[in-house]
N, C-alpha and C positions, 0 to 999 in steps of 0.2 A: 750655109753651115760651115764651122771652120772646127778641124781637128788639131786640136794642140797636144803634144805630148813630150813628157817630164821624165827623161831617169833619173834615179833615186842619188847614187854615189856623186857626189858632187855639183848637182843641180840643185834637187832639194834634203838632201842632207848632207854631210861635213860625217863624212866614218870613215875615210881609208886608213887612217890609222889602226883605230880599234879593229875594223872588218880586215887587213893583211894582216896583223900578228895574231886574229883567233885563227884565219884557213892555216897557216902556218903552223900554229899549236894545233892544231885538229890534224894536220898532216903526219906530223912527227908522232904524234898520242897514238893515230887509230893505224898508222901504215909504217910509222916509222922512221918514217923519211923525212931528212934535214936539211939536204942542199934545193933548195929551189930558187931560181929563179925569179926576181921580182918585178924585175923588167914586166910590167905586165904585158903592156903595149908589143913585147916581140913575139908573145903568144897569138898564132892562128887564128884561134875561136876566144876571144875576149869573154869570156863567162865563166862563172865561178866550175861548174860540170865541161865546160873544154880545156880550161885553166887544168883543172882536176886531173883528166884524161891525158894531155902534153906532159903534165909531172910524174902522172902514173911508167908512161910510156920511158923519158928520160933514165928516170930513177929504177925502173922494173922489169922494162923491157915487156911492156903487155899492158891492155888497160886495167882500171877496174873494175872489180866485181860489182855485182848490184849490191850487195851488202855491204863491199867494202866503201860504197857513193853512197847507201846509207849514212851509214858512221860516220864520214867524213861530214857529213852537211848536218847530223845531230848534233855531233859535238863542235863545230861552227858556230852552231847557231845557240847552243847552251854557253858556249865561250862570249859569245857575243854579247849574251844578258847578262852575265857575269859581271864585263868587264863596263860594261851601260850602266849596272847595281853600284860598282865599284865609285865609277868617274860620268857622271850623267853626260858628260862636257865632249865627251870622247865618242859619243852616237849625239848629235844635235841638230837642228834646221839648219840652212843655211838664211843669212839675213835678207829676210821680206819672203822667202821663197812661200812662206804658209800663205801671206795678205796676197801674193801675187795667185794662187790657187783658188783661194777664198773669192778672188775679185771676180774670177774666168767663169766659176761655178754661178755665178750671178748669174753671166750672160746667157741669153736663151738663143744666142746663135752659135755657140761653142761648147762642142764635146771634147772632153780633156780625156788623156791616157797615160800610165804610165808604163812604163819600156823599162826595165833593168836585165843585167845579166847573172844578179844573184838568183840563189834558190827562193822559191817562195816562201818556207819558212825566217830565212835570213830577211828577207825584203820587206815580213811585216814586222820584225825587231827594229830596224831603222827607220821605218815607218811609224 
């Protein structure tokens, strides 16, 4: 048996565009806060909730509240279908990534997974 697995941002979908200017928008909307860092890669904990927590920390001096990681990853992920309603093109497969999936799923010696650092809400919008 062989375990294969997929994250979503750039393996089998094409969003960092759309996905960094909705957390951006959702940042500045629900917290206020405008300067961040995009560098993602220099961030600690590469996930959209430690992503979260370094900007919260930077810009606030504290983390977030649980409400306030609510609101952020609500309106993420409302930003997201918006902007997917908007530009279909801007959340999309990347090329063969579905036939490559489709193929695995055949196999009866391979269990597939998928691995992201989005919120689950966001992760079935690009999905």
């Amino acid at each position: 048996m062989h375990l294969v697995t997929f994250d979503i941002d750039g393996t089998l979908t094409l969003t960092n565009e759309a996905s960094d200017q909705s957390f951006l928008d959702a940042l500045a909307e629900v917290a206020g806060i405008h300067q961040v860092d995009t560098n993602w890669e220099s961030y600690s904990n590469v996930t959209d909730q430690g992503c979260l927590e370094e900007i919260f920390i930077a810009a606030l001096g504290r983390l977030p509240t649980n409400s306030e990681t609510d609101a952020v990853r609500h309106c993420f992920a409302q930003l997201l279908r918006q902007r997917a309603a908007l530009d279909p093109q801007l959340i999309r497969g990347v090329d063969g990534a579905a036939e490559a999936f489709a193929a695995l799923q055949q196999r009866g010696d391979v269990v597939m997974a998928i691995a992201t650092g989005t919120w689950l809400e966001c992760a079935e919008i690009k999905l």
